[in-house]
C-alpha angles and dihedrals in degrees: 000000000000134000122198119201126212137189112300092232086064092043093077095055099037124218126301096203147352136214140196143212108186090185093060100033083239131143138175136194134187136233139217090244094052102260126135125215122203123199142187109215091198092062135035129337097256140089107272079202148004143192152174121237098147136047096208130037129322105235097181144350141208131197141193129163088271098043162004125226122203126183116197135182085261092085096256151116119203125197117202124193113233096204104036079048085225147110100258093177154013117200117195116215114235125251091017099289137155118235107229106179139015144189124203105197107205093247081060109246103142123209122200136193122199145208082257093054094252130136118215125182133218130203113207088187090075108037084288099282122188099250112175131353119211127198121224134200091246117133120209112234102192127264088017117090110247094228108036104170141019144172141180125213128159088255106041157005119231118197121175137174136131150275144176100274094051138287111324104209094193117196108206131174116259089239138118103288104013122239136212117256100171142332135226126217116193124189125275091256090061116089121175121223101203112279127111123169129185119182131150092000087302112114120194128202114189126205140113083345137001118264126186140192123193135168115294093243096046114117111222 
Protein backbone atom coordinates (compact mmCIF):
# COMPACT_ATOMS: atom_id res chain seq x y z
CA UNK A 1 0.00 0.00 0.00
CA UNK A 2 0.76 3.82 -1.11
CA UNK A 3 0.21 6.74 0.26
CA UNK A 4 0.31 10.18 -1.92
CA UNK A 5 0.81 13.19 -0.29
CA UNK A 6 -0.72 16.73 -1.38
CA UNK A 7 -0.33 20.06 -0.44
CA UNK A 8 -1.13 20.60 2.93
CA UNK A 9 -3.44 23.38 2.06
CA UNK A 10 -5.69 20.55 0.13
CA UNK A 11 -5.35 18.40 2.61
CA UNK A 12 -7.72 20.08 4.60
CA UNK A 13 -10.39 19.96 2.14
CA UNK A 14 -9.64 16.17 0.56
CA UNK A 15 -9.98 15.31 -3.19
CA UNK A 16 -13.06 15.64 -5.25
CA UNK A 17 -12.00 13.01 -8.01
CA UNK A 18 -9.55 10.98 -9.27
CA UNK A 19 -8.41 9.68 -13.00
CA UNK A 20 -6.39 7.16 -14.50
CA UNK A 21 -4.08 6.40 -17.62
CA UNK A 22 -3.13 2.81 -17.49
CA UNK A 23 -0.85 3.28 -20.47
CA UNK A 24 1.28 5.84 -18.73
CA UNK A 25 1.11 4.67 -15.44
CA UNK A 26 -0.50 8.50 -14.70
CA UNK A 27 -3.03 9.57 -12.53
CA UNK A 28 -4.58 12.83 -11.40
CA UNK A 29 -6.60 13.78 -8.91
CA UNK A 30 -8.58 17.39 -7.96
CA UNK A 31 -8.79 19.44 -5.25
CA UNK A 32 -11.44 21.64 -3.44
CA UNK A 33 -9.41 24.71 -4.27
CA UNK A 34 -9.18 23.80 -8.16
CA UNK A 35 -5.71 22.30 -8.41
CA UNK A 36 -4.80 19.19 -10.19
CA UNK A 37 -2.16 16.74 -9.09
CA UNK A 38 -0.63 14.62 -11.27
CA UNK A 39 1.32 11.32 -10.12
CA UNK A 40 3.55 8.51 -11.45
CA UNK A 41 2.74 5.34 -9.61
CA UNK A 42 5.75 3.92 -10.58
CA UNK A 43 7.88 6.75 -8.60
CA UNK A 44 7.38 8.69 -5.37
CA UNK A 45 4.59 9.35 -3.72
CA UNK A 46 4.30 12.69 -4.71
CA UNK A 47 2.67 14.94 -7.71
CA UNK A 48 5.35 15.17 -10.57
CA UNK A 49 3.19 18.25 -11.34
CA UNK A 50 0.71 20.16 -10.51
CA UNK A 51 -1.56 23.05 -11.82
CA UNK A 52 -4.37 25.30 -11.51
CA UNK A 53 -7.15 25.42 -14.19
CA UNK A 54 -10.25 26.31 -11.71
CA UNK A 55 -10.85 28.64 -9.07
CA UNK A 56 -13.43 26.50 -7.24
CA UNK A 57 -13.58 23.26 -6.81
CA UNK A 58 -12.59 20.27 -9.43
CA UNK A 59 -16.26 17.72 -9.71
CA UNK A 60 -14.91 15.30 -11.96
CA UNK A 61 -11.88 14.48 -14.28
CA UNK A 62 -10.97 12.44 -17.56
CA UNK A 63 -7.64 11.29 -18.94
CA UNK A 64 -6.15 9.95 -21.97
CA UNK A 65 -2.55 9.79 -22.92
CA UNK A 66 -3.01 13.61 -24.63
CA UNK A 67 -4.97 15.11 -21.95
CA UNK A 68 -6.65 15.57 -18.94
CA UNK A 69 -9.92 17.01 -18.60
CA UNK A 70 -11.02 18.51 -15.49
CA UNK A 71 -14.49 19.96 -14.83
CA UNK A 72 -14.80 22.17 -11.94
CA UNK A 73 -18.03 24.28 -10.09
CA UNK A 74 -16.73 27.37 -12.08
CA UNK A 75 -18.65 26.41 -15.02
CA UNK A 76 -15.82 25.13 -16.89
CA UNK A 77 -14.19 22.57 -18.38
CA UNK A 78 -10.42 22.82 -18.91
CA UNK A 79 -8.39 20.68 -21.31
CA UNK A 80 -4.38 20.35 -20.54
CA UNK A 81 -1.91 18.97 -22.96
CA UNK A 82 0.05 16.41 -21.62
CA UNK A 83 2.69 16.80 -23.80
CA UNK A 84 2.86 20.75 -24.43
CA UNK A 85 2.63 20.63 -20.28
CA UNK A 86 0.15 23.31 -20.65
CA UNK A 87 -3.84 24.45 -20.34
CA UNK A 88 -4.87 24.37 -24.26
CA UNK A 89 -8.57 25.25 -23.50
CA UNK A 90 -11.27 26.38 -21.35
CA UNK A 91 -14.42 25.55 -22.29
CA UNK A 92 -17.39 27.49 -20.58
CA UNK A 93 -20.74 25.35 -19.90
CA UNK A 94 -23.93 26.87 -21.42
CA UNK A 95 -26.80 28.53 -19.39
CA UNK A 96 -24.72 28.85 -16.54
CA UNK A 97 -24.51 25.24 -15.57
CA UNK A 98 -22.14 23.08 -13.71
CA UNK A 99 -20.92 20.19 -15.31
CA UNK A 100 -21.30 17.53 -13.09
CA UNK A 101 -19.93 14.17 -15.06
CA UNK A 102 -18.02 13.36 -17.95
CA UNK A 103 -16.89 10.43 -20.24
CA UNK A 104 -13.97 10.53 -22.27
CA UNK A 105 -14.48 7.36 -25.17
CA UNK A 106 -10.82 6.25 -26.35
CA UNK A 107 -11.36 7.50 -29.82
CA UNK A 108 -11.89 11.01 -27.82
CA UNK A 109 -15.40 12.07 -28.18
CA UNK A 110 -16.25 13.61 -24.56
CA UNK A 111 -19.50 13.57 -23.20
CA UNK A 112 -20.52 15.92 -20.41
CA UNK A 113 -23.56 16.19 -17.93
CA UNK A 114 -24.24 18.94 -16.37
CA UNK A 115 -26.04 20.71 -12.78
CA UNK A 116 -29.56 21.55 -15.75
CA UNK A 117 -29.81 17.97 -16.81
CA UNK A 118 -28.45 18.53 -19.98
CA UNK A 119 -25.69 16.42 -22.06
CA UNK A 120 -23.14 18.44 -24.39
CA UNK A 121 -20.53 16.90 -26.53
CA UNK A 122 -16.95 17.91 -27.41
CA UNK A 123 -15.00 17.03 -30.18
CA UNK A 124 -11.23 17.11 -29.48
CA UNK A 125 -10.68 16.52 -33.04
CA UNK A 126 -11.50 19.61 -33.66
CA UNK A 127 -10.00 21.99 -30.58
CA UNK A 128 -12.47 20.52 -28.70
CA UNK A 129 -15.41 22.49 -29.95
CA UNK A 130 -19.08 22.19 -28.23
CA UNK A 131 -21.02 20.30 -31.18
CA UNK A 132 -24.41 19.42 -30.20
CA UNK A 133 -26.36 19.72 -26.48
CA UNK A 134 -29.17 17.06 -25.55
CA UNK A 135 -31.92 17.39 -22.80
CA UNK A 136 -32.61 14.85 -20.78
CA UNK A 137 -35.62 13.90 -18.56
CA UNK A 138 -33.36 14.36 -15.22
CA UNK A 139 -34.93 16.39 -12.34
CA UNK A 140 -32.87 18.16 -10.18
CA UNK A 141 -33.58 17.23 -6.33
CA UNK A 142 -31.64 19.94 -4.47
CA UNK A 143 -28.95 19.75 -3.40
CA UNK A 144 -28.47 16.73 -5.56
CA UNK A 145 -27.12 17.30 -9.00
CA UNK A 146 -29.77 16.45 -11.63
CA UNK A 147 -27.36 14.29 -13.75
CA UNK A 148 -25.02 12.46 -11.41
CA UNK A 149 -23.17 9.95 -13.68
CA UNK A 150 -22.33 9.30 -17.45
CA UNK A 151 -20.43 7.22 -19.65
CA UNK A 152 -19.77 6.77 -23.13
CA UNK A 153 -19.14 3.73 -24.67
CA UNK A 154 -19.54 2.71 -29.00
CA UNK A 155 -22.26 1.09 -28.23
CA UNK A 156 -23.97 3.13 -25.86
CA UNK A 157 -24.58 6.01 -23.85
CA UNK A 158 -25.23 5.56 -19.90
CA UNK A 159 -26.85 8.52 -18.00
CA UNK A 160 -27.82 8.16 -14.35
CA UNK A 161 -29.29 10.65 -11.32
CA UNK A 162 -31.79 10.51 -9.09
CA UNK A 163 -35.46 11.06 -8.22
CA UNK A 164 -37.67 10.70 -5.92
CA UNK A 165 -38.69 7.31 -6.59
CA UNK A 166 -35.28 5.99 -6.59
CA UNK A 167 -31.94 6.05 -9.03
CA UNK A 168 -32.92 5.93 -12.72
CA UNK A 169 -29.63 3.98 -14.63
CA UNK A 170 -30.84 5.02 -18.40
CA UNK A 171 -29.13 2.94 -21.63
CA UNK A 172 -29.29 5.42 -24.98
CA UNK A 173 -27.83 4.99 -28.56
CA UNK A 174 -24.83 6.78 -29.22
CA UNK A 175 -26.56 8.55 -32.00
CA UNK A 176 -27.57 12.32 -32.97
CA UNK A 177 -29.60 12.88 -31.24
CA UNK A 178 -29.41 9.80 -28.45
CA UNK A 179 -32.33 7.43 -27.82
CA UNK A 180 -33.44 5.89 -25.38
CA UNK A 181 -32.63 1.70 -25.21
CA UNK A 182 -33.90 0.89 -21.49
CA UNK A 183 -34.30 2.25 -18.62
CA UNK A 184 -33.42 1.11 -14.58
CA UNK A 185 -35.06 1.69 -12.21
CA UNK A 186 -33.25 1.01 -8.46
CA UNK A 187 -35.13 1.12 -5.10
CA UNK A 188 -35.80 4.44 -3.00
CA UNK A 189 -32.93 3.48 -0.40
CA UNK A 190 -30.34 3.57 -3.17
CA UNK A 191 -28.75 6.82 -3.83
CA UNK A 192 -25.83 7.15 -6.43
CA UNK A 193 -23.05 9.07 -5.75
CA UNK A 194 -21.86 9.80 -9.11
CA UNK A 195 -20.22 7.45 -10.26
CA UNK A 196 -21.30 4.97 -13.30
CA UNK A 197 -18.80 2.46 -14.99
CA UNK A 198 -19.38 -0.01 -18.25
CA UNK A 199 -16.69 -2.23 -19.30
CA UNK A 200 -16.80 -5.60 -21.00
CA UNK A 201 -20.75 -5.60 -21.09
CA UNK A 202 -20.66 -5.21 -17.05
CA UNK A 203 -22.14 -1.61 -15.85
CA UNK A 204 -21.60 -0.46 -12.50
CA UNK A 205 -23.58 2.10 -10.55
CA UNK A 206 -21.95 3.11 -7.19
CA UNK A 207 -23.78 4.45 -4.22
CA UNK A 208 -24.60 3.54 -0.95
CA UNK A 209 -23.70 0.56 -2.01
CA UNK A 210 -22.19 -1.16 -5.66
CA UNK A 211 -24.53 -2.69 -7.94
CA UNK A 212 -23.76 -4.42 -10.76
CA UNK A 213 -25.39 -5.81 -13.81
CA UNK A 214 -23.58 -8.44 -16.27
CA UNK A 215 -24.76 -10.71 -19.16
CA UNK A 216 -26.98 -13.34 -18.24
CA UNK A 217 -24.57 -16.04 -19.32
CA UNK A 218 -22.01 -14.78 -17.91
CA UNK A 219 -20.51 -17.01 -15.15
CA UNK A 220 -19.43 -14.85 -11.95
Amino acid sequence: MRVYLHRQCDKVYGLQDVSSCPEQALFATGSFRGTIYVFDSRSSNKPIYQYRPHSKYVTKLAMNTEYILSASLDETVSVWDQRAGRIMKSIRIPDKAIPECMSMRRDNWVCVGDSKAKLHMLDPKNDFKLVNSYSTEAICSYPLPSLTGVHLTHGCLITSWNSLHGTIVRILSPTNPPKPITTILLKREFLCSGTTDYLNDILVVAGHKLVIWRPRNRRV
